[in-house]
N, C-alpha and C positions, 0 to 999 in steps of 0.2 A: 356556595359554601367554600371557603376557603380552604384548601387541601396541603398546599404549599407553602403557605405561609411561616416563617419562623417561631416557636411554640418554645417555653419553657423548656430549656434543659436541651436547645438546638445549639450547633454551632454559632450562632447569632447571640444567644442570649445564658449559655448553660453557666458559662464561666470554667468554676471548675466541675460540676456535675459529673456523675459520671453514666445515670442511668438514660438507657436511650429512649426517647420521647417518637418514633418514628412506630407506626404499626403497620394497618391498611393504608396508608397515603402513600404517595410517588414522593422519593428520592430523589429530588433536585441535583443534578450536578455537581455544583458547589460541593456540597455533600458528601459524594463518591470516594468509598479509599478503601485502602486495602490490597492482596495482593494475590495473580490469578491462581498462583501456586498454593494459596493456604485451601482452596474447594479439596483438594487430594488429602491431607492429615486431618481438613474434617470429615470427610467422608469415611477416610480408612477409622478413624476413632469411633464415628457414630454406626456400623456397621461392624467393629468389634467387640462384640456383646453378648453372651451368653447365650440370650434366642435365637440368635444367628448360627449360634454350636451344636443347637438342639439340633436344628434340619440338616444339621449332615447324619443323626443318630438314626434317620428313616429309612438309608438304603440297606444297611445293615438287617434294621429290623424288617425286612421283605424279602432279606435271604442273596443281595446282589453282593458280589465278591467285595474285596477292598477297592480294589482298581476300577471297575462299574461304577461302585459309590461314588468316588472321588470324580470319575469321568461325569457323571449326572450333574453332582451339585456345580461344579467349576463350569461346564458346559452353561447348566440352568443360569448362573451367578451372572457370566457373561452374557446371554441373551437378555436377561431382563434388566440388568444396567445400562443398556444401552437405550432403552425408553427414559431410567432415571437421567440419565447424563443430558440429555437434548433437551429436558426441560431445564437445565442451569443457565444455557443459555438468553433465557427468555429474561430472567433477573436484570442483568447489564442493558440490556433492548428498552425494556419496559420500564425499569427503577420502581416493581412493584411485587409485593407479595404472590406465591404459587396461584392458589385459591382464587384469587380476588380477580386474578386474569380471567378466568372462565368465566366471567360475564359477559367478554366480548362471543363466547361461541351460545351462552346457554339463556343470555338477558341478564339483567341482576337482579333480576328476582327468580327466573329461573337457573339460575348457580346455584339455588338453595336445595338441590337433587343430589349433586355432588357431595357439598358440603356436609349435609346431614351423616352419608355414610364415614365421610375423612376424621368428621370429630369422634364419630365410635371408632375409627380404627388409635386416633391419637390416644383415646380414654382408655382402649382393651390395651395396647401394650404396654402402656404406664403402668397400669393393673397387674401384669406379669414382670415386668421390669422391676416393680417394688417389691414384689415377693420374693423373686430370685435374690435380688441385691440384700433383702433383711435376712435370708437366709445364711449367704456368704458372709456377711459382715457377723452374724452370729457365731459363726464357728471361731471366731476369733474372742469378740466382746459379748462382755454380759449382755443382758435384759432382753424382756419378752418380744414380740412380733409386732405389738400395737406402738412400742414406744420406739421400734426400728422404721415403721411406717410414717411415721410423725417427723422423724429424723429425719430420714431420707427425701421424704417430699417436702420437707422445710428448706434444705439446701438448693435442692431441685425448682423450688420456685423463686428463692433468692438470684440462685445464675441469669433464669428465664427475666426477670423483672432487671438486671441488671442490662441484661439482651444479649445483639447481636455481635458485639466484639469482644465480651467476656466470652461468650461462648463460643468463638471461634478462636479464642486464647488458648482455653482448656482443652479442647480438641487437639489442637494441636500439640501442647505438651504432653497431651495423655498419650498422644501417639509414641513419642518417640520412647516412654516407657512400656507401651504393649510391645512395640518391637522387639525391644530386647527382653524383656520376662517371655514372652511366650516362645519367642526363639530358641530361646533354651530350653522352654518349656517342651518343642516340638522336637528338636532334636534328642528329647530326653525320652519320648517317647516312641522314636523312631529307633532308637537301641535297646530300649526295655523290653515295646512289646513285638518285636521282631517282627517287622511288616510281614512278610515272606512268609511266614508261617500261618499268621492275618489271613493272608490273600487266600491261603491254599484253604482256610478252613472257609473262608466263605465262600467259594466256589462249590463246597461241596450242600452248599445251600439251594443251589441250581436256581439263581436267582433270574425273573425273565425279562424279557424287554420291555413288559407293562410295568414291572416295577422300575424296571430305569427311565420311561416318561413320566411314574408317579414324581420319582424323584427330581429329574429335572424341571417337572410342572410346578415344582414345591420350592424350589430355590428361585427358580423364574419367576413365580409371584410376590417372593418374598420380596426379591429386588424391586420388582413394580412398583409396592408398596413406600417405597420412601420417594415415588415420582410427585406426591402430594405436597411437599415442602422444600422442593429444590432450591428456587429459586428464589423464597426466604431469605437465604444463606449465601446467596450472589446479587443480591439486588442492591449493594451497594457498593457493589466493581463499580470502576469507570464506564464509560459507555459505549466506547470507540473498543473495548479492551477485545483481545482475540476470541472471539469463538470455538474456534477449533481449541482453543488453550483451555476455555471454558471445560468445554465438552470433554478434553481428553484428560487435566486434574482432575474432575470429579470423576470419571469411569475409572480412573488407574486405583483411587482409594476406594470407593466402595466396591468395585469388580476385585480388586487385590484382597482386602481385607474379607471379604465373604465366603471367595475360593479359600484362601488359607483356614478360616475357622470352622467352615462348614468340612474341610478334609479333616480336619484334626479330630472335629467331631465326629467322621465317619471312623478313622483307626478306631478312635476310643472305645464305639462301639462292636468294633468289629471283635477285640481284644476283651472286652468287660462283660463279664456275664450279666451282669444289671447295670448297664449306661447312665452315668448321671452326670449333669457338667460341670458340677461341685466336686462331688466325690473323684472322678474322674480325675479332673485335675488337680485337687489335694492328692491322691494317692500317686500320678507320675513323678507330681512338682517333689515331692518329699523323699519318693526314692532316688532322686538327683541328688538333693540337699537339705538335710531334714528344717523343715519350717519355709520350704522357697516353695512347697504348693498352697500352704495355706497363707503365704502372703502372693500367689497369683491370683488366688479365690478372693484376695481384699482389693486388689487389684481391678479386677475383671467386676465387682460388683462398683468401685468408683466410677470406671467405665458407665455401669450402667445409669449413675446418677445424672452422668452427664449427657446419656440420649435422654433421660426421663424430661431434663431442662427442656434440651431441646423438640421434644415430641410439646413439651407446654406451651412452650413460646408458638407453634405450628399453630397449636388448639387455640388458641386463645385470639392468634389471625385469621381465624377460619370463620370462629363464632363471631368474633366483633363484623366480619364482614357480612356474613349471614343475619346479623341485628340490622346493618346498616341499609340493607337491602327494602327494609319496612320502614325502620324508623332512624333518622340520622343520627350518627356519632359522630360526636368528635375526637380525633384521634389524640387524646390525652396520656401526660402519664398515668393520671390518674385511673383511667377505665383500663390502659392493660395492665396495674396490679389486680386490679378486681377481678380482671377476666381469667389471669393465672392463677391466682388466687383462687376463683372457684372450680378450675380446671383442677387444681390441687384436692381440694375439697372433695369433689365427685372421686376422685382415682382412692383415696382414701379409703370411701366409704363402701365402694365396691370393694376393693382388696376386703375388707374387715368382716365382710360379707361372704364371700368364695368359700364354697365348701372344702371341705380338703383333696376332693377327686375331683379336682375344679378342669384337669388338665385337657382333656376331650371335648367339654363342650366349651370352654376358649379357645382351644385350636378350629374347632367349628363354627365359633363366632367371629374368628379372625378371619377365617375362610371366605365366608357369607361378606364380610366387610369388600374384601378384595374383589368379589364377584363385582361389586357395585363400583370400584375402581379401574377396574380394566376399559371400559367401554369410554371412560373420561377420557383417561391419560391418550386413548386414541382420537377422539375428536380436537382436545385440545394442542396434540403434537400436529396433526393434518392440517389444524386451522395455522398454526402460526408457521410451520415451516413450507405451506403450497396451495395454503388460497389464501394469507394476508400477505403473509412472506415476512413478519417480522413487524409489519407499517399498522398501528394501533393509534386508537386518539385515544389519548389517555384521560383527558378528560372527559371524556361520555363514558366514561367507565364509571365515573361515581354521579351522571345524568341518565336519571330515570326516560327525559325526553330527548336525548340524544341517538344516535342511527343502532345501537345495539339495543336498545328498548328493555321493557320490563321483562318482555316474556319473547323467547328466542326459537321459536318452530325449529326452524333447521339442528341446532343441536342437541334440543332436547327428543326428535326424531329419531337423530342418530343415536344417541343413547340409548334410548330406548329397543329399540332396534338390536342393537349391540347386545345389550343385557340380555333379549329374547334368545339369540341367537345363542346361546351360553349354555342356557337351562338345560338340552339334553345333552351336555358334556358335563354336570355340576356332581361333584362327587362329595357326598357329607354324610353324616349319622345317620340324618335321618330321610335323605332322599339321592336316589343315583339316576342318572337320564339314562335313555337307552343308549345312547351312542356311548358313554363311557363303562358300562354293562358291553357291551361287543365289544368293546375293548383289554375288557378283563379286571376293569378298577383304575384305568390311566386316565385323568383328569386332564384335557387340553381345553378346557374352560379358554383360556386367553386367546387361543386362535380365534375360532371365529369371532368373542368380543373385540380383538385388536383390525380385524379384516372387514367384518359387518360396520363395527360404528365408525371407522376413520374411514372407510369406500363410500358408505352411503352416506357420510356428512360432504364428503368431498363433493361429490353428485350433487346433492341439492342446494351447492354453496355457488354452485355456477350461475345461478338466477341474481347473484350480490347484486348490488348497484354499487358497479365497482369507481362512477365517477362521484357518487354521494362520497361516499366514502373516503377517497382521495380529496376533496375538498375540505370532509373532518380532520382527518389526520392533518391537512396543511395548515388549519385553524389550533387544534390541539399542539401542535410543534411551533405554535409561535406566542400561545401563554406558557408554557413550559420555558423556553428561551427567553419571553422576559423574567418568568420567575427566577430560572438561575443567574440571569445577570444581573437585576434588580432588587433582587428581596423581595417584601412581600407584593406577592401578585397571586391570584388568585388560578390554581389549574386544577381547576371544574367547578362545570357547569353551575350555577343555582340549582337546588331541587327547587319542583313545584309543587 
């Protein structure tokens, strides 16, 4: 099957087109562009977002001072970007979507373990992304909730369908308007609600150190959580492009931008006797400047329109590759409307659905989601940075009879593994393991899933057949290399 080949609406054939035709297949060379600095404004925009404000409102609500809070989630923010940032690099290496890589650690048909939990987590925060955002936009325009739903995920799928360089457009101008609204927005609330006085009232909260590893455990997973689709969003850098430039634009915007809203979100709380991140910032923004909070709240819910895109376009490369795993696709424009499209559809119809005390067991079902994440992002960071080192055939990626095979013992092992290791740290509604019970309620769920399944996939990766292997990669690098120098040429394999 033809993977590379030039397709409707390519460089080759689009003309003036402007929607991108590229989904699960490898990004040819040719191809490549863009520049290493835009991963930083996308990151900081797609990690400026409402949800992101909520989890600063948690150290508060445990009784931890101003200065704890802010030490937790910034601490937490920084630790877990640093898992998201090292998968960006795989984008430029690979010239392939997040997802689709994990066939080389799991099979391609066993990737389908992964996948499953990644498109619940894309569907649940769409799901809360379009209720916040119809919420915020309401305060401003008419009409009910069902026709702010319609709205919002109609534009949401327009971006996602239009793809990867719209949305790395919007991102980036949306950024440079969060800077300055919410700058102001934070120095507004840095003289209003007089930290100083903040700090001294939550201290007398006598807040403990179990609540400050809830809190860091809660920003630290949240970060993990976008290590699912990094590399989406860089997999059309050049190839040769820095690494380290990779790795350190994306950490500076999502690490920047999470630490600042997650604090912001912790004063507010600290200050507000009912924390809300609507209200909240309506009520600073406007004693600034009457009408500059409830245009931050229009603001901040555009924002949210535009990770919703981006969470689609994820889902939509996640499932087509999870389809393709059984039965072949071809990577049409055609099938990724449809595929966004019915990603639209689902998110919809659960919002429409959601009770109105929906807030607890979504946070529990994002939770549960994340559980099933952690144990990947550690196999597949182990496999690519210290038993491949980077060297992938990328054509057996889409050969069911090629060296990574359908079904992949070793990392589905460690996964598993990983996951097990988890359960007596797993802190939810409706279940606590002993070990986060002796702990007092502090959730370190990601330790041992990040120590368990990335050691013991490491372990059992030493048996490779690292000379098969090396002879695929030198056959995979030399259809690839006539593909980008020739046109169409085909890289990968036939199915059988």
């Amino acid at each position: 099957m033809d993977r590379t080949a030039p397709m409707e609406g390519t460089s080759e054939g689009r003309g003036s087109r402007m929607i991108e035709v590229r989904s699960i297949d490898y990004v040819p060379v040719r191809e490549r562009h863009g520049k290493v600095w835009h991963q930083g404004p996308f990151w900081f925009t797609g990690n400026f977002v409402l949800t992101t404000m909520v989890t600063g409102f948690l150290g508060p609500a445990l009784g931890l001072s101003l200065l704890a809070s802010v030490a937790a989630v910034v601490l937490g923010a920084c630790f877990g970007t640093f898992f998201m940032a090292f998968h960006a690099n795989q984008g430029p290496r690979m010239g392939l979507p997040q997802m689709i890589q994990s066939r080389a650690q799991f099979g391609i048909r066993g990737a389908i373990v992964p996948f499953a939990a990644v498109v619940f987590v894309y569907v649940g925060f769409n799901v809360f992304n379009v209720v916040l955002a119809a919420q915020g936009l309401r305060t401003v325009f008419p009409g009910g909730a069902t026709l702010w739903y319609v709205l919002i995920i109609g534009v949401a799928i327009v971006l996602a369908v239009v793809g990867h360089d719209l949305l790395h457009l919007v991102q980036r101008w949306l950024t440079y308007v969060l800077i300055v609204v919410f700058g102001v927005l934070t120095v507004g609330a840095l003289v209003q609600l007089d930290p100083h006085s903040v700090a001294a009232a939550g201290h007398a909260a006598h807040g403990s150190w179990t609540s400050f590893l809830v809190v860091f455990s809660a920003a630290a997973g949240y970060q993990i959580s976008y290590a699912v689709y990094v590399s989406d969003y860089s997999r059309y850098l050049p190839r040769d492009v820095s690494a380290r430039k990779v790795i350190w634009w994306t950490y500076a915007g999502a690490a920047g931008s999470a630490a600042w809203l997650m604090s912001l979100g912790a004063l507010l709380a600290s200050a507000l006797p009912h924390p809300d991140a609507i209200s909240g910032i309506r009520q600073v923004g406007n004693a600034i400047l009457p009408g500059f909070g409830t245009f931050a709240v229009v603001v901040s819910s555009v924002a949210l329109v535009g990770i919703m895109a981006v969470n689609a376009y994820g889902a939509m490369l996640t499932t087509t590759s999870a389809i393709d795993a059984f039965r072949a696709v071809k990577p049409t424009v055609r099938i990724r409307i449809a595929g966004i499209v019915a990603i639209g559809l689902i998110v919809f119809t659960v919002a429409m659905l959601l009770p109105e005390n929906y807030l607890e067991s979504f946070n529990t079902f994002v939770l549960m989601m994340l559980y099933f994440l952690i144990p990947w992002t550690a196999v597949n960071l182990v496999d690519f940075y210290w038993v491949r080192r980077g060297h992938y055939a990328v054509t057996a990626i889409f050969n069911p009879a090629g060296i990574y095979g359908r079904w992949s013992w070793r990392g589905i092992t460690a996964y598993v593994a990983g996951f097990a290791a988890m359960v007596p740290f797993f802190s939810t509604s409706f279940y606590t393991g002993p070990v986060t019970k002796a702990l007092g309620g502090a959730d370190l769920s990601f330790v041992p899933g990040l120590l368990v399944g990335g050691g013991l996939y490491y372990l059992l990766t030493r048996s490779l057949d690292q000379a098969a292997e090396a002879a695929a990669v030198a056959e995979s690098e030399r259809e690839l290399e006539g593909t980008d120098a020739d046109g169409p040429a085909a890289a990968a394999a036939p199915r059988d």
